[in-house]
Steps between C-alpha positions, in 0.01 A plus 500: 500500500577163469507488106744787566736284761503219243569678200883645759512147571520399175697758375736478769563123417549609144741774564728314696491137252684755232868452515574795382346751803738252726779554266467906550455423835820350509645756325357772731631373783879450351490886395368587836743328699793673249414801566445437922902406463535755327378684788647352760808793501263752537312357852826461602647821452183657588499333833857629556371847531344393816827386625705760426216777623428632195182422475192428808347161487197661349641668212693164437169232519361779234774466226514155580121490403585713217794245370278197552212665294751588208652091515153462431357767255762360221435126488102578577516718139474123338177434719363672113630172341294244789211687429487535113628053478229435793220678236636382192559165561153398396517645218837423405357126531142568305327396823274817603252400272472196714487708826206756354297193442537363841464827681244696212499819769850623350475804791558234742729298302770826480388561883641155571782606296613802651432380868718172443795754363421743763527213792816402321701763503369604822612148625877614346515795614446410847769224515732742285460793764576243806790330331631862396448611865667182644848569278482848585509438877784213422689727322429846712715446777424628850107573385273365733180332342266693723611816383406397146140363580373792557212679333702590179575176445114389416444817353792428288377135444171637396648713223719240361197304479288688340815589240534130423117411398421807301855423304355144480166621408504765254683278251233234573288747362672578202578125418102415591448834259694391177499093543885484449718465763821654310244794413426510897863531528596701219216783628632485837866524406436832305294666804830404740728609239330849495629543853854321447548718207445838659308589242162644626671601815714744342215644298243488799566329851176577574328257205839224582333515841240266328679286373496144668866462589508837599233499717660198654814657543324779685318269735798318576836690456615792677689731240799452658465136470502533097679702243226623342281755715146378603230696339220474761446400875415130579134565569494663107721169405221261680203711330633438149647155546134389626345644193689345240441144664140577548409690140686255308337199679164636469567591097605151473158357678294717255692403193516124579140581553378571184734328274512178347688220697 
């Protein structure tokens, strides 16, 4: 346990000396406050449907959850980039040959890995979910902050969560899988493309369903909170988003494994 808890430590340390995983940091966060002004019309004319009585309270804190997951779905799609630069970056630098002879178990070494990007994008998506909430009370007029804290809201939080480390994870994967960071990215692109495109879903929803952005989309978007129709319910959307961090984590372990550093 111990060797374990130094290896995070160390990798942690690592992680976070690389100016680029600050630099998409950065760049998250710009995108992700865009699009929460970007969304500031919608609290506000969503709130006005309390006002005028077209709308209960209840009905209104639920498509203001709704809005604030969406203000977050699009800028979280580039959690795929953090992921793939926090894997590759070793690589990119010809240091993991250094890092397999300091910590010879390499199972542990991608542990360490995957917990340290797991923590971190935890960590963001946290602070993104409070900042979002905090604007959308500022901006929803009239909306009382007790009638949003309810017990949507964590089960809300807990689903953006989870949607923000897989998308951080599964690219991890793929990076940790081919040793190239643009390949990381390049393999991840195509997968969300497949969804963008329409392509699978208008051959089979059923097989888009299991697709990573579309699974996302089902876990976090309503479908009338998108143009395109969801293809699955959010439980289905959780299932399959789970899998692909988990199966292409564990691939990566087993390849990294067996192959020369």
């Amino acid at each position: 346990m111990s060797g374990m808890i130094a290896t995070i430590r160390s990798e942690w340390t690592k992680t976070f000396t690389l100016p680029s995983v600050w630099i998409m940091t950065g760049v998250l966060f710009a995108v992700f406050f865009l699009f929460q002004f970007l969304s500031f019309d919608f609290y506000s004319q969503t709130a006005a449907r309390l006002a005028t009585g077209e709308s209960t309270q209840a009905e209104v804190v639920a498509s203001l959850q709704g809005d604030l997951m969406a203000s977050i779905f699009n800028p979280g799609i580039l959690f795929t980039l953090l992921g793939a630069i926090m894997a590759g970056a070793e690589f990119r630098t010809g240091q993991f040959g250094m890092s397999v002879v300091a910590v010879p178990n390499r199972i542990r070494l991608v542990t360490s890995k995957v917990l340290v990007a797991a923590l971190f994008a935890l960590g963001l998506g946290i602070v993104w979910y409070a900042i979002g909430t905090a604007l959308m009370l500022v901006s929803a007029n009239g909306i009382s902050a007790a009638a949003v804290f309810n017990g949507d809201f964590f089960a809300t939080l807990a689903r953006v969560l989870l949607f923000m480390v897989a998308f951080a994870l599964f690219p991890l994967g793929l990076t940790l899988l081919t040793r190239r960071t643009l390949t990381g990215v390049i393999a991840a692109m195509v997968f969300l493309m497949l969804t963008l495109s329409q392509v699978v879903a208008m051959v089979s929803p059923a097989v888009d369903a299991f697709l990573p952005l579309s699974a996302a989309r089902n876990l976090l978007l309503k479908s009338d909170d998108t143009p395109v129709p969801t293809t699955a319910d959010p439980i289905h959307g959780a299932i399959v988003l789970t899998a692909w961090a988990v199966v292409t984590v564990v691939v990566a372990a087993i390849a990294t494994k067996r192959r020369d550093a």
